[in-house]
C-alpha positions in Angstrom: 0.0 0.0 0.0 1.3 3.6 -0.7 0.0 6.7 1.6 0.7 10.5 0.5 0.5 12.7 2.9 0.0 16.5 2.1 2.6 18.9 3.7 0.6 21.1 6.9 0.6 20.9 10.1 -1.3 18.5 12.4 -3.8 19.1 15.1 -6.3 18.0 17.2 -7.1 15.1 20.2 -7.1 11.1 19.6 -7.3 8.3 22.3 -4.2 6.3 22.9 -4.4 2.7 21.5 -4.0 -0.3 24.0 0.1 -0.7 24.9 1.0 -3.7 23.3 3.8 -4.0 26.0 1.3 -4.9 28.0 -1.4 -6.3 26.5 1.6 -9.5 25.6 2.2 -9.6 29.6 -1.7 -9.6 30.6 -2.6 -11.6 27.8 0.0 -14.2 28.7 -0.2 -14.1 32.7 -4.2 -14.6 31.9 -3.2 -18.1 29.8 -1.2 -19.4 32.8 -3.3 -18.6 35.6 -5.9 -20.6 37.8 -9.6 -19.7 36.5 -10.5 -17.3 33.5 -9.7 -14.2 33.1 -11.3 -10.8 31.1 -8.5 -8.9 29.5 -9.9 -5.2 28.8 -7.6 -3.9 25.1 -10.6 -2.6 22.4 -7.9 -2.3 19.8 -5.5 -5.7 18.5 -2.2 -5.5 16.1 -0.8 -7.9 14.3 2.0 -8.3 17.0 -0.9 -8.8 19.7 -2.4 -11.6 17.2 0.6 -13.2 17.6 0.3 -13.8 20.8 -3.1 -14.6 20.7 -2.1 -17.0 18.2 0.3 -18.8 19.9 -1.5 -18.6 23.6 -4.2 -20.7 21.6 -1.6 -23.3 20.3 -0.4 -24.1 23.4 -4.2 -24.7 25.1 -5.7 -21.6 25.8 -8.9 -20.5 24.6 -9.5 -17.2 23.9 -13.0 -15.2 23.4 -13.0 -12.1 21.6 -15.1 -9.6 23.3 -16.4 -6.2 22.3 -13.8 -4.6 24.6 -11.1 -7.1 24.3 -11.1 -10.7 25.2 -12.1 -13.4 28.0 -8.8 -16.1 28.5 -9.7 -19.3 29.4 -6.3 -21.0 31.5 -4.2 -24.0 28.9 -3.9 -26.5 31.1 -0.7 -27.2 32.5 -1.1 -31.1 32.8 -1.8 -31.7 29.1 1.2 -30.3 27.5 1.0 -29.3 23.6 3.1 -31.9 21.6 4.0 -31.3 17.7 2.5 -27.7 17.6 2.8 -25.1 15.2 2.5 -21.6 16.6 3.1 -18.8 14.5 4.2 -15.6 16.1 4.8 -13.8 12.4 7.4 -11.0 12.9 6.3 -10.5 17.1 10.1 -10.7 18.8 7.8 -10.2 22.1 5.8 -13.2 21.2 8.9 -15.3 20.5 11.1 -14.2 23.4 8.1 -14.7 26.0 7.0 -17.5 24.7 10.0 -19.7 23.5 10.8 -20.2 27.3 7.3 -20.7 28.9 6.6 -23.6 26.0 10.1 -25.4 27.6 8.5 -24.8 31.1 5.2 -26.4 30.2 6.6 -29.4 28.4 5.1 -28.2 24.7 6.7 -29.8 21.8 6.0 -26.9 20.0 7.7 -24.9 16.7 7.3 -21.6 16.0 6.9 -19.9 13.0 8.9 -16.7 12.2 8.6 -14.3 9.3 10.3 -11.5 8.2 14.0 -10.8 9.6 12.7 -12.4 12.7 14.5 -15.7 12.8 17.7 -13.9 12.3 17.7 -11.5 14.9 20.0 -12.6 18.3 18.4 -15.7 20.7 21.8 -17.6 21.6 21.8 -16.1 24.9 18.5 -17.4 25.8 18.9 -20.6 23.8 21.7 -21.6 25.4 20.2 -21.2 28.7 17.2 -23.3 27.8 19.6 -26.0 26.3 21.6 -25.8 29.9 18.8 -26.3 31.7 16.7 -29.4 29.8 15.6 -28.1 26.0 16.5 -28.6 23.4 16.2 -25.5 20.7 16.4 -26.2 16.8 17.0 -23.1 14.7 16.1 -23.8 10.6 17.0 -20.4 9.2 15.9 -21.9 5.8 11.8 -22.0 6.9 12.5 -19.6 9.4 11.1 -21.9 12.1 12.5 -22.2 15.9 11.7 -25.6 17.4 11.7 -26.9 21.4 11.4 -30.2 22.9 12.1 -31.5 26.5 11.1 -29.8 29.6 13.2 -26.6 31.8 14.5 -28.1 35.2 14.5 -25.7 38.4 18.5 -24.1 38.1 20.4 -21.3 37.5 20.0 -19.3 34.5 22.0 -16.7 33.8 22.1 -13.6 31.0 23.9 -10.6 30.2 22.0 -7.7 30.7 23.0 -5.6 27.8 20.9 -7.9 25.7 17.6 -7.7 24.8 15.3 -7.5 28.1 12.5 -9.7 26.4 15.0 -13.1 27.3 14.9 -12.1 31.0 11.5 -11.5 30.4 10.6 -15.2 28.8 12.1 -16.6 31.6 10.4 -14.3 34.7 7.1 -16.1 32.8 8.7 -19.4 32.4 10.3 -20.2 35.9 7.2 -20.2 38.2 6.2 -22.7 36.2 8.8 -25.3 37.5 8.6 -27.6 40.0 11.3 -26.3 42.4 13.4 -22.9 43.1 15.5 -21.5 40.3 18.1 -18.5 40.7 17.7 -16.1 37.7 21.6 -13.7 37.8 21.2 -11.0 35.3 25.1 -9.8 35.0 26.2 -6.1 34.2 24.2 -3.4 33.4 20.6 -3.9 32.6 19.4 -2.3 29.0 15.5 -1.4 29.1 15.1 -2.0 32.8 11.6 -0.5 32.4 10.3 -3.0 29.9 11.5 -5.5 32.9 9.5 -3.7 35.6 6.5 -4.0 32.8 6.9 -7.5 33.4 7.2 -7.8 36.9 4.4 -5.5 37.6 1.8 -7.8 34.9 3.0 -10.9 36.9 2.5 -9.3 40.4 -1.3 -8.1 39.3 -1.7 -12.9 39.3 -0.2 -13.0 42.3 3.6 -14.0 41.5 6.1 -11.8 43.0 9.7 -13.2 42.2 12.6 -12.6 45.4 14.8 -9.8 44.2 18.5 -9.9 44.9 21.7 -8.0 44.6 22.1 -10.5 40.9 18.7 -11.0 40.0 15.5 -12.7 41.3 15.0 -15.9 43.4 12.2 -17.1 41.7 10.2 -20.0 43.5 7.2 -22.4 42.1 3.8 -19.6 42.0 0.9 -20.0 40.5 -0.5 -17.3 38.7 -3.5 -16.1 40.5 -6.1 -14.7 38.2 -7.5 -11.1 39.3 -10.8 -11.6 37.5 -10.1 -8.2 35.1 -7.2 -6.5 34.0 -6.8 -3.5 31.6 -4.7 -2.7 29.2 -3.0 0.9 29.6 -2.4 3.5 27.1 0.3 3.0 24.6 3.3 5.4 25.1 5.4 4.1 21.8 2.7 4.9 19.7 1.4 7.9 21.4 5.0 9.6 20.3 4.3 9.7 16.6 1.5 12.4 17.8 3.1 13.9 20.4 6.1 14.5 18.1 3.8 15.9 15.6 2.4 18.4 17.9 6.1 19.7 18.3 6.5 20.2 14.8 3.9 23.4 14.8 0.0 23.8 14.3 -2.2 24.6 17.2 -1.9 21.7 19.5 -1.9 17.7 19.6 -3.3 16.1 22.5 -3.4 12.3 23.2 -5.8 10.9 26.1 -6.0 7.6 28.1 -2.6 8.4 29.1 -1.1 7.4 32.7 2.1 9.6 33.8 2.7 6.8 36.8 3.2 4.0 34.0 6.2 2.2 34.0 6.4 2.0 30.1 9.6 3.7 29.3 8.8 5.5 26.4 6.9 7.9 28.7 10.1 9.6 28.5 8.6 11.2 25.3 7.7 14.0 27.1 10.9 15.1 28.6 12.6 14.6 25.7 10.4 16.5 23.3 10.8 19.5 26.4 14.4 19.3 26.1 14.0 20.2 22.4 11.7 23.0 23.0 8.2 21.6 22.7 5.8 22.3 25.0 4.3 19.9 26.9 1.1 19.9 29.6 -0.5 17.1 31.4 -3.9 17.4 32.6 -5.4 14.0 34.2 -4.9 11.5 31.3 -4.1 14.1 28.5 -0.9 14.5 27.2 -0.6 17.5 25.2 2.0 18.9 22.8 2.3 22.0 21.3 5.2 23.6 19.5 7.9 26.1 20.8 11.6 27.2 19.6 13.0 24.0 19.0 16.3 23.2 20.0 18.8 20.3 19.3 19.9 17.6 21.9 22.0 15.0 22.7 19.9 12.0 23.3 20.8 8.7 24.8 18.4 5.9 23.6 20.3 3.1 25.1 16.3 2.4 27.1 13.8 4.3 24.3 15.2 2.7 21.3 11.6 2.8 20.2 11.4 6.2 20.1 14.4 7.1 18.5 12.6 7.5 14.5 10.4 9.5 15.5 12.4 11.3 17.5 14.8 11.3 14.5 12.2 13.0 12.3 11.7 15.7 14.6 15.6 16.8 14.9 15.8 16.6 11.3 13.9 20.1 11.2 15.2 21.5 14.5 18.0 23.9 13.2 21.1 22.2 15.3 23.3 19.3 15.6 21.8 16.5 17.3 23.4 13.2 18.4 21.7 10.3 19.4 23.6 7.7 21.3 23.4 3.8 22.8 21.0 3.0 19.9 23.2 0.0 18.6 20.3 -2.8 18.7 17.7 -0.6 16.2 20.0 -2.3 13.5 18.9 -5.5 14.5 15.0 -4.7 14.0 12.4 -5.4 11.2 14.8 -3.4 8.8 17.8 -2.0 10.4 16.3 0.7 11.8 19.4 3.1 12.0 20.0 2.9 8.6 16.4 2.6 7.5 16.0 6.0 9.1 19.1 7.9 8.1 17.4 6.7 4.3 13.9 7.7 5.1 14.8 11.4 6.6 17.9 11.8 4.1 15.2 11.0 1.0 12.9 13.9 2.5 15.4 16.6 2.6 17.3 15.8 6.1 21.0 15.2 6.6 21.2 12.2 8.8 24.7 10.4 9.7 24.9 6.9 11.2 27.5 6.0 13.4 27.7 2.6 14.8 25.4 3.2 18.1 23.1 5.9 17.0 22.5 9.1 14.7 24.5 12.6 13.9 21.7 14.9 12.4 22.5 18.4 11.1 18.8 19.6 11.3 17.1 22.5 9.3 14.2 24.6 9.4 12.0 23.1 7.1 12.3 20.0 4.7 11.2 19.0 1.0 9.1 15.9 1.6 9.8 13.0 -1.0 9.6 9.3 -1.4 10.2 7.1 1.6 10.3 3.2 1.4 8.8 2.0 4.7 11.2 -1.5 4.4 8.9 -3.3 6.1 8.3 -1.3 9.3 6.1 0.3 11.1 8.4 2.8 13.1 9.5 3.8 9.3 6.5 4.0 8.4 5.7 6.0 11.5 8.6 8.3 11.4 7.8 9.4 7.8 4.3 10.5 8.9 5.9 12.6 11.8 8.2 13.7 9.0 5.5 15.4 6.9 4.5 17.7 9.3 7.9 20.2 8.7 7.9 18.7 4.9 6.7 21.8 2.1 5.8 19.3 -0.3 4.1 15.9 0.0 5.5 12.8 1.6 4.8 9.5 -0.2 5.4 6.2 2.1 5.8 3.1 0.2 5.2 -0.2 2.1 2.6 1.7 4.2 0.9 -1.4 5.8 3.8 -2.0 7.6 2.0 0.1 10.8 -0.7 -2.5 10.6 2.5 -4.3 13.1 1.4 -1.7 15.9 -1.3 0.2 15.0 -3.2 -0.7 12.3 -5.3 2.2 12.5 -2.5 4.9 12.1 -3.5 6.6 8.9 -7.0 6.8 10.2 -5.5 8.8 13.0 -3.6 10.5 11.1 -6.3 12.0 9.0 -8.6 12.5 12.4 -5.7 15.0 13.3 -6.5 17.1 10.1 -3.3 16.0 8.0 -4.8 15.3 4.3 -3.9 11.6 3.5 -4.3 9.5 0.4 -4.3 5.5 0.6 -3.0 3.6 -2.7 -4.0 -0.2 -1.9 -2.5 -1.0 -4.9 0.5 0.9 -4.3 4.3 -1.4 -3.6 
């Protein structure tokens, strides 16, 4: 599909979408826990499906409702054996689930697409293979495969690596029959995502022992609550926030909650740094334009943020640098690159360096062409883009947002931005 989007500014109010951060934590909690559970998220994306998906191939049963879904418990005595789950291009999905499927027992393989299969697991395979898997990678179908069952141990991981592996096993090693020590060594990389994690699995009633290395995580069942809700969505709240910076009356985004513990809350205090201004009024997050100024960002725990963030330096007159970036290359495209391309083909002057971004930012730019490559924060960033463009941006690829938000050009146009859809388009 191919989107243009008219040069202008953008304006208006739109609800948040459900976080998909944790709508994968409740949703899964919800499959392991003791009776059913409602899980409140009125909006799905295709990563979300995925776990859906695969929460269904392992024994749950799942009820979509008008405001999100009712999860019936798998059962835990009647292990999966010789099942296909297909988690798409969800690294969530795959991470969180790879390890609970060697808790359970499941002889399960999982379907990858995209550039999924090739991004990093040997950290987390190895510790499943140490501890009573067995993991089969086939790069050629792009399938990962586990058999065998995870004993009660010690598991460690670096944490400079992705946080979903610590995640997949805080899910995985209440599940065991005995006590297991989970050591997370060095400096921990998207601690927030972690304490997304920890906070879903304390709202069922399992609260792992923290210590100086890690957790001490003992045999808990998860205890349903009855009802849980999916917050706001701070990653995809950005795109609009960021617009809001780039000029027009104001862009406000409701269903907000400034207590979350999603990291990319730190939208707001970045976007201040680089002169937007930002008020908060109960659950509305509003952005509206000032002088903007350039900054050094580190992104080493809002990776998520950093095309969008990208887009909005690229007109901000100013040198900005963005740092600690280094696993956006190892995305659905790589990311760095894929943005440097996208801002550089609208007018910007956008540097990679190995970890992050050097942007020489201007006043205005052209608008132009822009290849999505198979990704939604592309895709995303592109959009943002177009609100300091003078001409009109074109985004090839454009379904790629249907990953996160599959109602983004909907949005888009509800904030007064002029937007043509091309099914037919590449």
């Amino acid at each position: 599909m191919t989107v243009t989007i008219q040069p202008g500014a953008a304006q208006g109010t739109l609800a948040a979408i459900p976080s998909k951060s944790a709508a994968h934590r409740l949703l899964i909690c919800a499959a392991l826990a003791d009776r059913p559970t409602r899980v409140v998220c009125p909006q799905s994306s295709q990563d979300i499906d995925a776990t859906l998906r695969c929460l269904q191939g392992l024994g749950a049963q799942i009820t979509q409702r008008e405001d999100g879904y009712e999860v019936i418990p798998l059962d835990r005595d009647k292990p999966v054996q010789e099942g296909v789950l297909d988690c798409g291009e969800s690294g969530s999905t795959l991470r969180f689930l790879l390890p609970v499927a060697g808790a359970l027992g499941a002889q399960v393989t999982f379907q990858t697409a995209g550039r999924l299969v090739q991004r990093p697991m040997g950290p987390l395979v190895e510790q499943l293979e140490e501890n009573g898997c067995a993991v089969t990678l086939d790069q050629e179908h792009k399938t990962i495969a586990i058999a065998g069952r995870l004993m009660p141990g010690v598991y460690q991981l670096p944490g400079n690596i992705s946080s979903q592996f610590i995640s997949g096993l805080l899910f995985a090693l209440p599940l065991l029959s005995g006590s297991s020590e989970l050591i997370v060594t060095g400096e921990r990389e998207s601690a927030s995502y972690l304490d997304l994690t920890l906070r879903a699995l304390a709202d069922f009633g399992v609260v792992p022992r923290q210590s100086a290395g890690g957790w001490t995580v003992l045999p808990q069942p998860c205890r349903s609550p009855g009802l849980v809700r999916v917050e706001g969505d701070w990653s995809n709240a950005a795109p609009w926030l960021c617009l809001g910076a780039l000029g027009g009356e104001s862009v406000t985004v409701t269903g907000m909650d400034m207590d979350s513990l999603q990291g990319d809350k730190a939208i707001c205090q970045v976007l201040t740094r680089m002169g937007a201004r930002i008020s908060v009024t109960g659950d509305r997050v509003t952005a509206l334009w000032g002088r903007r100024t350039p900054a050094d960002i580190d992104a080493k725990d809002i990776p998520d943020l950093v095309p969008v963030l990208a887009a909005v330096a690229a007109a901000t007159p100013g040198t900005t640098r963005i740092t600690g970036a280094a696993r956006l290359r190892l995305k659905e495209s790589d990311r760095l690159e894929t943005t440097a391309w996208a801002l550089n083909a609208l007018g910007g002057q956008v540097e990679q360096t190995e970890d992050g971004l050097i942007i020489q930012g201007r006043a205005a730019l052209e608008g132009g062409q822009v290849a999505a490559a198979g990704d939604h924060r592309i895709a995303m960033a592109a959009a943002v883009a177009s609100g300091a463009c003078t001409g009109p941006v074109v985004v090839t690829g454009a379904q790629a947002v249907e990953k996160s938000y599959p109602t983004f050009w909907k949005s888009l146009r509800a904030l007064g931005k002029e937007v043509e859809e091309d099914p037919f388009g590449p």
